[in-house]
N, C-alpha and C positions, 0 to 999 in steps of 0.2 A: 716729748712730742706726743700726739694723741695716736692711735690706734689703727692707724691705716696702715693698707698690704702695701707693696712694694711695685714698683711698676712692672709690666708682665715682662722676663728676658731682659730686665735692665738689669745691670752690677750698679752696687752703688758705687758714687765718687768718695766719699767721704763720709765718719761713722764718728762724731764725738759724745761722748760719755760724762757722767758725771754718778754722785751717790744716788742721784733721784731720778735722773733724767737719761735717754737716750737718741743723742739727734741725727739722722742718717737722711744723708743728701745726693740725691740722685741728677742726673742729667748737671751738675754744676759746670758750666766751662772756663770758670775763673773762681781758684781756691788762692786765698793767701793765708797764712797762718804767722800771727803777729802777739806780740806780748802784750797785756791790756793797757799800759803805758802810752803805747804807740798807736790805739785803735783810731782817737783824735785822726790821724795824721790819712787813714783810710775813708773813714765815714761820716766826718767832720763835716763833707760837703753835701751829704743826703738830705735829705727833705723829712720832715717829720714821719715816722714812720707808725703803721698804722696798726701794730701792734703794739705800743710802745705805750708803756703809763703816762708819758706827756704827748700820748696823741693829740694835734693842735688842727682840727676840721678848718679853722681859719685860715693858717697860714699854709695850709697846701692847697685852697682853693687861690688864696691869694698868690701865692708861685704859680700855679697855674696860669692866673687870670694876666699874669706878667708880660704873657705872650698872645697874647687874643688872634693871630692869626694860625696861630700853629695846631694840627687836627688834633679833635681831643682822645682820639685811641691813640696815637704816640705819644702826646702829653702825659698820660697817665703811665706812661711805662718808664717816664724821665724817673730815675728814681732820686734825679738831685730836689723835685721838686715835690714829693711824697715820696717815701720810701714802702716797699711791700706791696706791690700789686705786681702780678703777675699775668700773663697771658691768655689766659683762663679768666681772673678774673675783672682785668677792662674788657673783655671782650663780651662776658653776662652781663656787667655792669654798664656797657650803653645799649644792648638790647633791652633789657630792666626799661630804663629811661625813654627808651624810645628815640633815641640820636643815633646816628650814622656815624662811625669810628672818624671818619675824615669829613666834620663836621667842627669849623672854627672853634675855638675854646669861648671866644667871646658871641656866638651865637648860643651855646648851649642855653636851654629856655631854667634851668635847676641846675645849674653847676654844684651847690651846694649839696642838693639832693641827689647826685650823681654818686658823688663823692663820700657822702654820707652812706650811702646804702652798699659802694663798694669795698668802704672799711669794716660793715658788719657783715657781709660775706669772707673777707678772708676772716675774722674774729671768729667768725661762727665752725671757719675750715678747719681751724687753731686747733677750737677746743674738742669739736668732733673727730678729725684726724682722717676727713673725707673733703675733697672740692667739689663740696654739693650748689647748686644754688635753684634746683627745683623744689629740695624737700624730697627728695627721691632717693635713696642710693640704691634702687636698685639698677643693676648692671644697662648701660644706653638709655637711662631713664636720670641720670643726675646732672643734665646741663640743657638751658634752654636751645642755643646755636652751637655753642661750640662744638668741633670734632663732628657737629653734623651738619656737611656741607654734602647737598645734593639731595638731602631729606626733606622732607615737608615740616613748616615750622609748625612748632607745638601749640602756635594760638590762632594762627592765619593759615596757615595749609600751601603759604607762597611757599617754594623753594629756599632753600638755605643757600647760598653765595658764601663764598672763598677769596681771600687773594691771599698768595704767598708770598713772602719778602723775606728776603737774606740782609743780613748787615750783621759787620764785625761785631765780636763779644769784646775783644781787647780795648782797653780801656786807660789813664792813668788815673791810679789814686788821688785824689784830691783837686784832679784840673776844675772839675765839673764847677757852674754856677750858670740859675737861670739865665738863656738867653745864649750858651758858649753852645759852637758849633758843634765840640768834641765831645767828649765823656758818655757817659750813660743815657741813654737816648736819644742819641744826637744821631742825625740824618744819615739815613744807612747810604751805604753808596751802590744799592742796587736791588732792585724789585723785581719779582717776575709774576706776571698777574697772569695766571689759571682759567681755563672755563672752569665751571662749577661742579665740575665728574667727576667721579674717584681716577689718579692718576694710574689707575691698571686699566684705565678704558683707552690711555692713547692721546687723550681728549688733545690737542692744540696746545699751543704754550705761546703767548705773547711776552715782551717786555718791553718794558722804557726802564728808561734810566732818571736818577736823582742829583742830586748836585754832590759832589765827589764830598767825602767828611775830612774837616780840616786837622781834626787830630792825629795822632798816632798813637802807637803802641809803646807805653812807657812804665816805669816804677816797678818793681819785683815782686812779680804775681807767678801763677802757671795757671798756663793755658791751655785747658783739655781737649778746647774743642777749634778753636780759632773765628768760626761763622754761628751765626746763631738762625735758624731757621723758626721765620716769626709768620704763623697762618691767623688771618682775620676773616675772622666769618661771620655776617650776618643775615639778616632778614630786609629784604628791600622796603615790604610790605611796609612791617612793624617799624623800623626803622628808617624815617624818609628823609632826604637830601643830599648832600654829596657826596659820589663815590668816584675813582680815578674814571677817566676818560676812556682809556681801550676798553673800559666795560661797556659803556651807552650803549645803548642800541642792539645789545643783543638778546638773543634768547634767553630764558629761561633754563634752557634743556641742550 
């Protein structure tokens, strides 16, 4: 793996080794450890993945496009329908574009180019061993929106916006296929949407709620973490159309 420090105060979850290589994985909340025999039976149902020497730009836009009503910041974290993108990077990658995370998949104006430009950011984090996508690493200077909610954006000077959403990590191996309620990206059962302030200000806390996720917790995994805590943050500006409802209408500040 490339060359990056460690998260500040994080232990890692997991440290695997080889002659040439050292891979150490942090924040993981679902480790399985399986003989390569049995890998099929795991990731058989992933999406082309976007580090992967048979990366296919087609067929994950085409998984995506399977679902045209579904927003394309969750789409992109299905990882049955690409695999490799992470939260960090859908979250550059529709500011990049200019789309709004809960903006229909079949509205996107470049779905293709979305897509495209978010598989040479991770490629590029690969081989750097940094989740750069300013060109920056230096420290609060390597991300356009992300982690900077309540900041002024770096192209428009609008405020940066937050929502926070919770939904289960547990998952079963192999349910997943476009379109299933369950598996990996599948409809969390609870959202809790933020004013835009750092959470040591007090700020308010609304929620609504989402339609309950129809799977369960199945096949023999461990699970570190049980919830997975997913922040989306953009630029209203830079980024225009739809966003959840309890936001409308309010301030900025």
């Amino acid at each position: 793996m490339g060359g990056g420090s460690a998260p500040s105060g994080r232990a890692a979850s997991i440290c695997s080794a080889t002659a040439e290589h050292v891979a150490v994985g942090y924040r993981l909340p679902v480790v399985e450890l399986l003989p390569t025999a049995g890998e099929e039976r795991v990731v058989g149902h992933l999406g082309p993945d976007v580090l992967g020497d048979d990366w296919d730009l087609d067929r994950a836009v085409a998984n995506l496009r399977a679902d045209s009503r579904r927003e394309i910041g969750e789409a992109l974290l299905d990882q049955r329908l690409l695999a490799g993108l992470g939260n960090v990077w859908r979250t550059e990658a529709c500011f990049l574009a200019g789309v709004s995370p809960w903006t229909p998949v079949g509205e996107v104006a470049d779905l293709p180019g979305l897509v495209r430009r978010a598989q040479a950011m991770v490629t590029a984090g690969a081989r750097g061993g940094h989740q750069v996508t300013t060109g920056s690493t230096r420290p609060g200077e390597q991300h356009w929106v992300y982690g900077r909610a309540g900041r002024p954006c770096r192209r428009c000077g609008t405020l940066v916006r937050r929502l926070e959403q919770r939904r289960s990590t547990q998952n079963s191996p192999g349910r997943g296929s476009p379109g299933h309620a369950g598996g990996p990206g599948g409809r969390g059962p609870r959202s809790d949407v933020r004013r835009d302030q750092d959470r040591r200000t007090g700020a308010r806390q609304d929620s609504y709620r989402r339609p309950a996720d129809a799977g369960g917790p199945a096949g023999v995994t461990v699970d570190a973490g049980g919830r997975d805590d997913r922040v989306t943050t953009w630029c209203p500006a830079c980024q225009p159309g739809p966003f959840p409802g309890l936001l409308a209408g309010r301030p900025e500040n």
